[in-house]
SEVO-464786 format. One record per atom (N, C-alpha, C): residue in one letter; z, y, x. Coordinates in steps of 0.2 Angstrom, whole numbers, padded with zeros to 4 digits, always signed. Example, Ala and Ser with C-alpha at 12.3 -4.5 7.8 and 13.67 -1.06 7.14 Angstrom:
! residues 2
a+0039-0028+0066 a+0039-0022+0062 a+0039-0016+0066 s+0035-0011+0064 s+0036-0005+0068 s+0039+0000+0064 
! end
This chain:
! residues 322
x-0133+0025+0179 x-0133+0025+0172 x-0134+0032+0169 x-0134+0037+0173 x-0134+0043+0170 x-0128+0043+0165 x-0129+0051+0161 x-0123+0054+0160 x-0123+0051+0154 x-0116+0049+0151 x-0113+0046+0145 x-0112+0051+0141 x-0114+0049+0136 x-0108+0054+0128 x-0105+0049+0124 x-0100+0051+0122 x-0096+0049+0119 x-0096+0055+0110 x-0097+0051+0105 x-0098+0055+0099 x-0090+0055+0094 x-0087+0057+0093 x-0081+0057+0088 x-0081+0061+0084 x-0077+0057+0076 x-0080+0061+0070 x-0073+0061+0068 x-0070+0067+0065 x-0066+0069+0061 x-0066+0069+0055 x-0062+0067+0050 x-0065+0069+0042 x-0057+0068+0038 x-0056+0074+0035 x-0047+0074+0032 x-0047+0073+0027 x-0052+0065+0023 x-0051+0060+0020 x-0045+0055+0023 x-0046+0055+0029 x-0042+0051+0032 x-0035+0052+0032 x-0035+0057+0033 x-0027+0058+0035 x-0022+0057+0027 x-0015+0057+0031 x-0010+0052+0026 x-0005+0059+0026 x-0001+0056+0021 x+0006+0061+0021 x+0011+0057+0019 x+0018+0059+0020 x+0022+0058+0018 x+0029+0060+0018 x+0035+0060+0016 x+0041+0065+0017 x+0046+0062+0020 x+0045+0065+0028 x+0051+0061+0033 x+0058+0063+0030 x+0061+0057+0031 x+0070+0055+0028 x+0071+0061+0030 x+0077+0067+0029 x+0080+0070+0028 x+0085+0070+0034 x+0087+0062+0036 x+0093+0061+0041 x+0089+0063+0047 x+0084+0059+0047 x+0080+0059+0054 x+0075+0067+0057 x+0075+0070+0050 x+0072+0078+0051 x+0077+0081+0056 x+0086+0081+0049 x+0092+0083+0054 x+0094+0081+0062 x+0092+0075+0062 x+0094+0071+0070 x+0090+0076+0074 x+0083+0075+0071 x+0078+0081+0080 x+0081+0085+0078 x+0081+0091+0072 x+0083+0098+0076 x+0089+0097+0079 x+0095+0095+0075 x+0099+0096+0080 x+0101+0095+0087 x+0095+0091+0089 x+0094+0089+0097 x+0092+0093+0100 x+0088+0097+0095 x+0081+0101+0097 x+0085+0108+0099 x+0092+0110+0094 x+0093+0113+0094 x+0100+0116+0097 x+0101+0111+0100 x+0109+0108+0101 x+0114+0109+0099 x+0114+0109+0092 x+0117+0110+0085 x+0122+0102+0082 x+0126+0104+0077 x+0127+0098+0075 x+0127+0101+0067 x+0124+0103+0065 x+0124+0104+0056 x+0123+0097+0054 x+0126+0096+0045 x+0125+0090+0040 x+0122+0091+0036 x+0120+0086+0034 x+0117+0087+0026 x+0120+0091+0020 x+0119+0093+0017 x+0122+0094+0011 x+0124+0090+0005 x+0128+0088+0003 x+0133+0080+0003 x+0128+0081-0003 x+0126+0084-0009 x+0122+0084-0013 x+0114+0081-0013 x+0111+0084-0009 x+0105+0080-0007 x+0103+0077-0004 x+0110+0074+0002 x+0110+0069+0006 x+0112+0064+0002 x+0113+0063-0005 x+0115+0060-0012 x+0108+0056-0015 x+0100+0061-0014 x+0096+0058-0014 x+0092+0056-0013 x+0090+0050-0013 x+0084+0046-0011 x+0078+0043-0014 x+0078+0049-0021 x+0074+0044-0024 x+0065+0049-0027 x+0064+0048-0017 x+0060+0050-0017 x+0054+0044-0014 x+0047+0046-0012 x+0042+0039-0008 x+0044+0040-0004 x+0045+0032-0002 x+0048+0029+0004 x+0039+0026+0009 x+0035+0030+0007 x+0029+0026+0009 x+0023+0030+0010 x+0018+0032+0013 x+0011+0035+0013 x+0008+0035+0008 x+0006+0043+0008 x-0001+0043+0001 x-0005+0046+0006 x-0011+0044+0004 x-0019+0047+0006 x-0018+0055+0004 x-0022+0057+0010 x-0019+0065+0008 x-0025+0066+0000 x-0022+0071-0002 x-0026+0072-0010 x-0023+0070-0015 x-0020+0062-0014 x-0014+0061-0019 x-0006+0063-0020 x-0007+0062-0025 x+0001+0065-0028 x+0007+0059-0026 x+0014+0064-0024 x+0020+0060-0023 x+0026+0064-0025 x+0030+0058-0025 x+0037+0063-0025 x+0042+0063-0021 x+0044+0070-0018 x+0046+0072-0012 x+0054+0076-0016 x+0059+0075-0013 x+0067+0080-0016 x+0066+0086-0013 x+0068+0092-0016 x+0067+0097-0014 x+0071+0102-0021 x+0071+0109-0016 x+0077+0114-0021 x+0070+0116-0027 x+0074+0117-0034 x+0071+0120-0037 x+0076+0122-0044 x+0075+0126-0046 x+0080+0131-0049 x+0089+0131-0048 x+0089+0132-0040 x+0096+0132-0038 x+0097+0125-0038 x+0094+0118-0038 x+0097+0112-0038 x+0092+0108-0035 x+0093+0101-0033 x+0090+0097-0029 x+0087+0094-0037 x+0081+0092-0036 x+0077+0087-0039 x+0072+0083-0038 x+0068+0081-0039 x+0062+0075-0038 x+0056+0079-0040 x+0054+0081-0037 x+0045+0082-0038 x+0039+0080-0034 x+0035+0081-0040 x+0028+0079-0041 x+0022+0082-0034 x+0019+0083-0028 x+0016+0086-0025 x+0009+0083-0024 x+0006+0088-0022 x-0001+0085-0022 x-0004+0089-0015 x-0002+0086-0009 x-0006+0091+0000 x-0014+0090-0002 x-0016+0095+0000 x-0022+0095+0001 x-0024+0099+0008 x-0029+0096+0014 x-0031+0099+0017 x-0041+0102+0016 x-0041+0107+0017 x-0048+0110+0015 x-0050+0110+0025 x-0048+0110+0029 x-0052+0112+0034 x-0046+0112+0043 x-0048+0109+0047 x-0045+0110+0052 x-0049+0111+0058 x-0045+0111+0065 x-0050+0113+0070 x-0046+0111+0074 x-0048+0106+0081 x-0048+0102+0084 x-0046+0106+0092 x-0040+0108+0094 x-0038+0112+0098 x-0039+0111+0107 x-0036+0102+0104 x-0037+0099+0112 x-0040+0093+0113 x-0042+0091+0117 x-0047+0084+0117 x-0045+0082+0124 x-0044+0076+0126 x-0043+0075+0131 x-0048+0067+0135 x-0052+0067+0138 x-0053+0059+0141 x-0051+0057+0147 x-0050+0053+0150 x-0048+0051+0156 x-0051+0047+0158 x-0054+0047+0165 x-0059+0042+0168 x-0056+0041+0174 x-0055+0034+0175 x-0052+0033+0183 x-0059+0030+0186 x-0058+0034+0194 x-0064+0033+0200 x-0064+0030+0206 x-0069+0031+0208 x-0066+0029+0217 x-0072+0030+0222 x-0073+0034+0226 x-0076+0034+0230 x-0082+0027+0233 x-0087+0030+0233 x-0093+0025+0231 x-0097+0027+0237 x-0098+0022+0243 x-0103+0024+0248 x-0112+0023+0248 x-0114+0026+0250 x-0122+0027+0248 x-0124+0016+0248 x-0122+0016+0254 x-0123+0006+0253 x-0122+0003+0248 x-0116+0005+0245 x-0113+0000+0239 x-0117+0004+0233 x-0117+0010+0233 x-0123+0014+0227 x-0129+0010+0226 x-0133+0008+0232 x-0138+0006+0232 x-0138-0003+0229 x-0133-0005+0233 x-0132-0011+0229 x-0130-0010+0223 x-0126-0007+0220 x-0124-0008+0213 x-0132-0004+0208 x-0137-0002+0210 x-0142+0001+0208 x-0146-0005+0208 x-0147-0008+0212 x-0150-0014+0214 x-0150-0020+0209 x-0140-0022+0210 x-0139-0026+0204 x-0141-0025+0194 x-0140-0019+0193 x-0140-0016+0188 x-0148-0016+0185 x-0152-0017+0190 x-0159-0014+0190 x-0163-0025+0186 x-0160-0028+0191 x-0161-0033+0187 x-0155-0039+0184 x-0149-0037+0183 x-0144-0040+0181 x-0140-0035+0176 x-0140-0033+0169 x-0141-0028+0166 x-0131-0031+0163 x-0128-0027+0163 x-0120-0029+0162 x-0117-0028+0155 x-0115-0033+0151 x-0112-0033+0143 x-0107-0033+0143 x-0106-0029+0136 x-0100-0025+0135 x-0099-0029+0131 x-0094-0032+0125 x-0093-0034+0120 x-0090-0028+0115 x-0091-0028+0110 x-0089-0023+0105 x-0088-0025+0097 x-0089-0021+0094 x-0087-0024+0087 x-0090-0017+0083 x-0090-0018+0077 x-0097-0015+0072 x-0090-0016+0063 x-0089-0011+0061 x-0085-0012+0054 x-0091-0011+0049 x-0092-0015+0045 x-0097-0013+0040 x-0094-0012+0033 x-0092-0009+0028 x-0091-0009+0020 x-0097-0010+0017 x-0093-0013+0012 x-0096-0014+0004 x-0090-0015-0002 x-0092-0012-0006 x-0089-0012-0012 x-0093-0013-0017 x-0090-0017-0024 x-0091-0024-0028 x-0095-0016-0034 x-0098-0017-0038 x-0101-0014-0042 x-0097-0015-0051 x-0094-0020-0049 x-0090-0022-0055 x-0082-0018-0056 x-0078-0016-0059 x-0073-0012-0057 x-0067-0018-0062 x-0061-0020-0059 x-0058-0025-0061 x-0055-0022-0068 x-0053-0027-0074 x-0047-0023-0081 x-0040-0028-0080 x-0040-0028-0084 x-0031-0029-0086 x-0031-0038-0087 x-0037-0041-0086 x-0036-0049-0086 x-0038-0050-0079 x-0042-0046-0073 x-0044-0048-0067 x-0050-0045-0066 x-0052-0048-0062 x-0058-0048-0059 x-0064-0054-0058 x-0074-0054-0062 x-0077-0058-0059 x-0081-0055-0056 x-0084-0056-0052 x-0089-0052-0049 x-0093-0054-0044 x-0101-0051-0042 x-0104-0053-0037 x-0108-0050-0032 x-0110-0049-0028 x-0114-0045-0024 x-0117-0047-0017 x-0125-0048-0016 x-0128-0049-0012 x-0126-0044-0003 x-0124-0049+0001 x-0121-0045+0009 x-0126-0052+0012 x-0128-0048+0017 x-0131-0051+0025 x-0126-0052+0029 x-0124-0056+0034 x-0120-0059+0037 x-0123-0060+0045 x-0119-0056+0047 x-0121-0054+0057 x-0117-0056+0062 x-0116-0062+0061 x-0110-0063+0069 x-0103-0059+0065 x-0102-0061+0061 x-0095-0059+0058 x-0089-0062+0055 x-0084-0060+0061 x-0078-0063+0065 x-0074-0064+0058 x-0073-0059+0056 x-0069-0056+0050 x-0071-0055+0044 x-0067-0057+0037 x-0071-0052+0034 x-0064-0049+0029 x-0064-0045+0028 x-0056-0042+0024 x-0058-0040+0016 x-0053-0041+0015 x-0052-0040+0007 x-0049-0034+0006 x-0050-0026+0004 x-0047-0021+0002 x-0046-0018-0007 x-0040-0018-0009 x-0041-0017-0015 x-0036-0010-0018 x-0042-0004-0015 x-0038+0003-0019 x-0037+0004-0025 x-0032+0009-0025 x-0029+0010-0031 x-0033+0017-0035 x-0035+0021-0031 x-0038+0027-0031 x-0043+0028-0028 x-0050+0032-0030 x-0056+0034-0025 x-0053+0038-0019 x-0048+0040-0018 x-0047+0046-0012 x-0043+0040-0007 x-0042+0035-0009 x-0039+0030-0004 x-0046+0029+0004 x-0040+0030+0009 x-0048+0026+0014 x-0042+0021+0019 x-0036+0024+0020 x-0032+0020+0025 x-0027+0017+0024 x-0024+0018+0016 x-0018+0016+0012 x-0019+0011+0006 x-0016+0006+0009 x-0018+0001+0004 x-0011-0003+0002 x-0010-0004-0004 x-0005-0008-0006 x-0006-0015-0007 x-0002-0021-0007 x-0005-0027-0012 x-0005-0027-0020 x-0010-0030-0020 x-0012-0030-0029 x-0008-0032-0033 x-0005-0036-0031 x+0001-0043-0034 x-0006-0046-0040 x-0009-0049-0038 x-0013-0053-0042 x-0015-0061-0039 x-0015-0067-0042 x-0017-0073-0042 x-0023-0078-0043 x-0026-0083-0041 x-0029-0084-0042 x-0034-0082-0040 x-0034-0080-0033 x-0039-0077-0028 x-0044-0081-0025 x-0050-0080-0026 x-0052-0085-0022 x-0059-0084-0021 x-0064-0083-0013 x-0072-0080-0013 x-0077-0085-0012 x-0081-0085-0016 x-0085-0088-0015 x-0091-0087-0010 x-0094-0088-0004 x-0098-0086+0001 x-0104-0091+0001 x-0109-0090-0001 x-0114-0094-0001 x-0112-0100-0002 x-0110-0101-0007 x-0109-0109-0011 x-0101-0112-0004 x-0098-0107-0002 x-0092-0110+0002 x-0086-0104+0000 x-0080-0111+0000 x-0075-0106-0004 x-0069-0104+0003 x-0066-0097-0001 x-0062-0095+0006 x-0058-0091+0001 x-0052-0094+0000 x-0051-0100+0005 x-0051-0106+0001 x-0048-0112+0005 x-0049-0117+0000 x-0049-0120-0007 x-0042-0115-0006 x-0038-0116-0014 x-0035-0109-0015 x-0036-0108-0020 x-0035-0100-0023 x-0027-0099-0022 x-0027-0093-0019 x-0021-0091-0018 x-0016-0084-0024 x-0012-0083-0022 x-0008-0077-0025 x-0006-0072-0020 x-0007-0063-0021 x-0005-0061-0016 x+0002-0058-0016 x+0006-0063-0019 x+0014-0061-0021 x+0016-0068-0019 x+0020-0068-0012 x+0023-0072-0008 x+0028-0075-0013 x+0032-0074-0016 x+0034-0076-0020 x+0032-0084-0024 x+0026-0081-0025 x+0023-0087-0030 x+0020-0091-0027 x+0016-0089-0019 x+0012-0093-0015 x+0018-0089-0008 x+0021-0092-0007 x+0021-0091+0001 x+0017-0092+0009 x+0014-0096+0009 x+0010-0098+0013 x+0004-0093+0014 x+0005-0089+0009 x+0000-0082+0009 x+0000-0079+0015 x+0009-0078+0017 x+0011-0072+0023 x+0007-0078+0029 x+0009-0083+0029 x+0007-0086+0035 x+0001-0086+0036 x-0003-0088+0029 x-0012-0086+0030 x-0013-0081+0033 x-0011-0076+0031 x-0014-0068+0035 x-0010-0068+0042 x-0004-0071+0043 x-0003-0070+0050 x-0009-0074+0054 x-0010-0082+0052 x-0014-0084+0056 x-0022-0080+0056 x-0024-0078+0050 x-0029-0076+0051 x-0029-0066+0054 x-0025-0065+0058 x-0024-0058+0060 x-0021-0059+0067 x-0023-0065+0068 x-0020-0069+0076 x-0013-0065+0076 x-0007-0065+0074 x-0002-0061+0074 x+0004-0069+0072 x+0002-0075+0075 x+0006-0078+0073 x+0009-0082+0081 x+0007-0076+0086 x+0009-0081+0091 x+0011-0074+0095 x+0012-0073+0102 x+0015-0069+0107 x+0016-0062+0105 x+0012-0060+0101 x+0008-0054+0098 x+0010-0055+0092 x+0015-0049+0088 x+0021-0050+0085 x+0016-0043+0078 x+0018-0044+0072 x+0015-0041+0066 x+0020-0033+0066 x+0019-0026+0067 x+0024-0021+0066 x+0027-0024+0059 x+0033-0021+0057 x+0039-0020+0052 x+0033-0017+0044 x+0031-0015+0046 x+0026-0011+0040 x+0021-0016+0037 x+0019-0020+0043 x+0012-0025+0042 x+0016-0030+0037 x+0022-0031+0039 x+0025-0037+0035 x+0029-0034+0028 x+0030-0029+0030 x+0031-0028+0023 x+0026-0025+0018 x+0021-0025+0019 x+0016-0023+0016 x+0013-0030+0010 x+0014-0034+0014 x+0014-0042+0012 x+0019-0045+0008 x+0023-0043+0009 x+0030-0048+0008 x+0035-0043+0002 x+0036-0037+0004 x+0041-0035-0003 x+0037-0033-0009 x+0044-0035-0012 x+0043-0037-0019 x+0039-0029-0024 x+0037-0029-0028 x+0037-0023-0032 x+0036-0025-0040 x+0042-0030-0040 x+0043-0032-0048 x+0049-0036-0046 x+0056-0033-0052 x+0061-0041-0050 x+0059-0043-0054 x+0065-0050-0054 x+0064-0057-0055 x+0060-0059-0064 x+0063-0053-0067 x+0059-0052-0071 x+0052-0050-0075 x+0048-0048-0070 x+0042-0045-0070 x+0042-0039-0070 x+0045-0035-0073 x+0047-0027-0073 x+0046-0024-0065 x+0041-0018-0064 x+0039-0016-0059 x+0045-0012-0058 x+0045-0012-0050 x+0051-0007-0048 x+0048+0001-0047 x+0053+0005-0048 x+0054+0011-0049 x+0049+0014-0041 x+0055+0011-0036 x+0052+0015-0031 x+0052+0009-0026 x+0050+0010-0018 x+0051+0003-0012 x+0056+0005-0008 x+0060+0001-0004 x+0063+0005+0001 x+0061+0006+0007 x+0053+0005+0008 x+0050+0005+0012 x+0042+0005+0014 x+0039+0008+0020 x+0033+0009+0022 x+0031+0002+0018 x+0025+0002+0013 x+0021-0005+0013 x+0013-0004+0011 x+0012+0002+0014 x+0005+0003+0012 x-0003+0001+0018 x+0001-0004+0022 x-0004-0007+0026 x-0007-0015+0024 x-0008-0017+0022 x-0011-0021+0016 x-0017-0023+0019 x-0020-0029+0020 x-0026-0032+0021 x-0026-0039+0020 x-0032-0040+0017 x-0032-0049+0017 x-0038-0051+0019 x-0035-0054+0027 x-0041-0056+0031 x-0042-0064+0030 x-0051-0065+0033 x-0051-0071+0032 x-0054-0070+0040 x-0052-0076+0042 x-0055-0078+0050 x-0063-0080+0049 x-0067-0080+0051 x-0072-0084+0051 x-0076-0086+0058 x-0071-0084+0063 x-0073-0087+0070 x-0067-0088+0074 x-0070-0092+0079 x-0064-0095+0083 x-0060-0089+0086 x-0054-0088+0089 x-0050-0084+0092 x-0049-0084+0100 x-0059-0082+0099 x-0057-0082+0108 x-0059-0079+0111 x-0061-0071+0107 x-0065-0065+0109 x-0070-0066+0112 x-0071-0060+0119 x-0074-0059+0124 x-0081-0059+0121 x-0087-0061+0124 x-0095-0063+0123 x-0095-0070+0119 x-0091-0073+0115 x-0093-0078+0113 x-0093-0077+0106 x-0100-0078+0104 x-0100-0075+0097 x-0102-0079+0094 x-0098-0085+0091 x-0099-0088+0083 x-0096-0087+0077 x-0097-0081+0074 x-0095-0079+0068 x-0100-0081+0064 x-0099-0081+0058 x-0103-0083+0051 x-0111-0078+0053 x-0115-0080+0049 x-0123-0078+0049 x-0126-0082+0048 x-0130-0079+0041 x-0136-0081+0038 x-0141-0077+0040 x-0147-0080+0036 x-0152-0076+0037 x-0156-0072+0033 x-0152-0072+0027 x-0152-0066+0021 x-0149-0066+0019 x-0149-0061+0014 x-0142-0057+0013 x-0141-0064+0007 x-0134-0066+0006 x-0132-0070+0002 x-0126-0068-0004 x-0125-0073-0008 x-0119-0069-0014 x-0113-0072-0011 x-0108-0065-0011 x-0102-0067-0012 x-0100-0064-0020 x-0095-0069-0023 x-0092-0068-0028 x-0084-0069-0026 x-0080-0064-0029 x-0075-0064-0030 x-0072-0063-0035 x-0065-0069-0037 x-0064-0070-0045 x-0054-0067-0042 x-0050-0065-0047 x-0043-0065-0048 x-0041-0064-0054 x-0036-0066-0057 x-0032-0063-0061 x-0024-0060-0060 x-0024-0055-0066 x-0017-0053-0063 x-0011-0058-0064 x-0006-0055-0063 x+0001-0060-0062 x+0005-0055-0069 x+0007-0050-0069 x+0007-0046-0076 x+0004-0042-0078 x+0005-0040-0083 x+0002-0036-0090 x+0004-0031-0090 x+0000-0025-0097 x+0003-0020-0097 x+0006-0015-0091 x+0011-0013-0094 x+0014-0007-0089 x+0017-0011-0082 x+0018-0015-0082 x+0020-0020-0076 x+0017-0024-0070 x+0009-0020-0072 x+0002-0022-0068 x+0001-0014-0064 x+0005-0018-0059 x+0005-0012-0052 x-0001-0012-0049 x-0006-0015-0050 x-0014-0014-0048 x-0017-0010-0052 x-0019-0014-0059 x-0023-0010-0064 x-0022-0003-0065 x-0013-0004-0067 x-0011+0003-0071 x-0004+0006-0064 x-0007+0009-0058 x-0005+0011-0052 x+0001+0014-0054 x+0000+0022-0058 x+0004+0022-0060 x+0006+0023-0069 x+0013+0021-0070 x+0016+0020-0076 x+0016+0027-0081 x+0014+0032-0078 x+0016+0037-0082 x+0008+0040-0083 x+0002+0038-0080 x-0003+0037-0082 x-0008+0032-0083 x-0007+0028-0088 x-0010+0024-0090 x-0016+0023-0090 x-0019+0029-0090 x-0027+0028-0090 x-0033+0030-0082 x-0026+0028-0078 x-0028+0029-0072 x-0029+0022-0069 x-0037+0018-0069 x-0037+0013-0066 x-0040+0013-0060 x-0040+0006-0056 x-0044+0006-0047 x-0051+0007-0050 x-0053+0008-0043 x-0061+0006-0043 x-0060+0001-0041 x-0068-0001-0039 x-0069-0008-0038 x-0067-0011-0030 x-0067-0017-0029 x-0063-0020-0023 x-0067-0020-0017 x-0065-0018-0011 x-0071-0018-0008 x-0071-0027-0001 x-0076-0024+0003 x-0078-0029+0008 x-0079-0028+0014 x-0075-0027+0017 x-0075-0026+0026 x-0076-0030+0030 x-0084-0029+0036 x-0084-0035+0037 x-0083-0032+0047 x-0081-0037+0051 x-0080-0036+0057 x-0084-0041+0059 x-0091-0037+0064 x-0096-0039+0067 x-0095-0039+0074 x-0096-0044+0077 x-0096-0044+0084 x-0103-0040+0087 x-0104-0036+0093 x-0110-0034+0093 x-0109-0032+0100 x-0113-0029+0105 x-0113-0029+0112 x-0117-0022+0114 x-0113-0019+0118 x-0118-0014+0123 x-0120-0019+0129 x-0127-0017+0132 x-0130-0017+0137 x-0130-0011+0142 x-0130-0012+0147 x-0129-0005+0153 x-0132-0008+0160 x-0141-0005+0159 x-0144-0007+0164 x-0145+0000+0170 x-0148+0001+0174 x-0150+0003+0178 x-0155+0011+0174 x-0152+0017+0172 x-0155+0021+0169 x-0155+0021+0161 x-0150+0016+0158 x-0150+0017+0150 x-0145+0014+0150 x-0143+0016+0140 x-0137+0012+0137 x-0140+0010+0131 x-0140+0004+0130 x-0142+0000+0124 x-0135-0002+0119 x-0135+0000+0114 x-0130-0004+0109 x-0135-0009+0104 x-0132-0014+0103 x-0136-0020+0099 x-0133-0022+0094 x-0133-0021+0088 x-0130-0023+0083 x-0131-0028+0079 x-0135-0031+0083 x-0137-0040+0078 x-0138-0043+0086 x-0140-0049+0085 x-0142-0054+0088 x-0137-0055+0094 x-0137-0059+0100 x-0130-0063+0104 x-0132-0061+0111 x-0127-0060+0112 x-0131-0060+0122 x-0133-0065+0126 x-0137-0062+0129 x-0142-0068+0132 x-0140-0068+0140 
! end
């Protein structure tokens, strides 16, 4: 096959920040240092800082000294520029005699070997949601697409951190087929069977176990019982996805995911579940009210296949292996 590249892109859009707990900073150094120093009983007092990930660019609040006294402040990290120090690949081999060379050149030469792989495609909705919801519509093509997900940022600087909307009433229209059946809410509380939907649909409802953050990204609350949003979380919840399955769960070269043969409308409708200041989607944050999302986007996961014949490498991003 001759000689491979491999292309990798960096971009510090991506990267997240956040402010590790205080306890767990003290625990390494003093392992690190084989010290035993404490907190300071004062600011070991506060915790009422983000228990959770922001996209780097955005603002959080972190404790820290500021005129002689611990307090809560506002920060905003920004990285302008890095440089990639180490790079590592690793290829396991094995000794190859000219026979078996021959043969494997042979086989390759009319038996050409598939890779299965997968393809992420975005889209986002042109309509940007208000304070009653969302209706909205927009032409997408459909290619052997196993998945399709639902993301709904709070911010333009979001690419990896997402929280749930708390909004009801969800429900997508795909060429005249609804997904899901029956409109859902993305607040377990009011719709339970949500948490289940997404586990079945993120194959994490069998051997293969959801991490601690996937479920809470789902499942806690961010309003009591009386609709009033809460202040802060006690925890990571900024991994957020609403998948919809659209093929069987049996991986490998077997590709029957959704596909048409032109691009067709998806519409997607919600409304919120509260209002005003207590509309943790619309108005993200409370102390800027005139800070709304953009529009909701559309992730599609497409099945797709390398070829690897005999002097070339094909990647195929539509049609099925033969």
């Amino acid at each position: 096959m001759g000689e491979l590249a491999a292309k990798v892109q960096f971009s510090t859009a991506g990267l997240v920040w956040c402010m590790v707990p205080p306890p767990a900073v003290l625990e390494i150094d003093n392992f690190m240092n084989n010290t035993m120093a404490t907190l300071d009983a004062t600011f070991a007092e506060r915790t009422d800082y983000d228990h959770f990930f922001h996209q780097i660019g955005e603002a959080g609040n972190i404790i820290d000294v500021g005129a002689a006294v611990y307090g809560r402040f506002q920060v905003t990290p920004i990285v302008t520029s890095f440089t990639v120090t180490h790079f590592e690949c690793q290829h396991m081999g094995f000794g190859v005699t000219q026979q078996t060379f021959d043969a494997m050149a042979s086989y390759l030469k009319s038996s050409p070997i598939l890779l299965p792989a997968q393809q992420l495609q975005y889209f986002a909705y042109s309509t940007t949601p208000d304070a009653s919801g969302l209706n909205a519509s927009m032409q997408i093509p459909f290619e052997n697409v196993e998945t399709l997900t639902l993301m709904f940022p709070t911010t333009t600087q979001q690419r990896t951190v997402f929280t749930y909307p708390c909004i009801r009433n969800l429900q997508m229209n795909i060429d005249d087929k609804l997904f899901p059946p029956t409109a859902v809410s993305t607040v377990t509380e009011i719709d339970p069977e949500f948490l289940v939907y997404q586990l079945n649909a993120s194959d994490l409802d069998g051997t293969i176990e959801p991490t601690k953050s996937f479920i809470q990204s789902i499942v806690m609350p961010r309003h009591n019982s009386s609709g009033t949003r809460f202040a802060d979380t006690s925890f990571d919840n900024t991994d957020f996805m609403f998948n919809f399955s659209l093929e069987r769960s049996v991986g490998g070269s077997v590709f029957d995911g959704y596909t048409t043969t032109t691009a067709v409308n998806v519409k997607l409708q919600f409304s919120t579940v509260y209002t005003g200041s207590n509309d943790v989607y619309n108005i993200p944050d409370p102390n800027n009210t005139a800070l709304h999302p953009p529009a909701p986007q559309v992730w599609l996961c497409r099945d797709t296949f390398w070829e690897l014949g005999l002097g070339y490498v094909n990647y195929h991003n539509k049609g099925t292996p033969k």
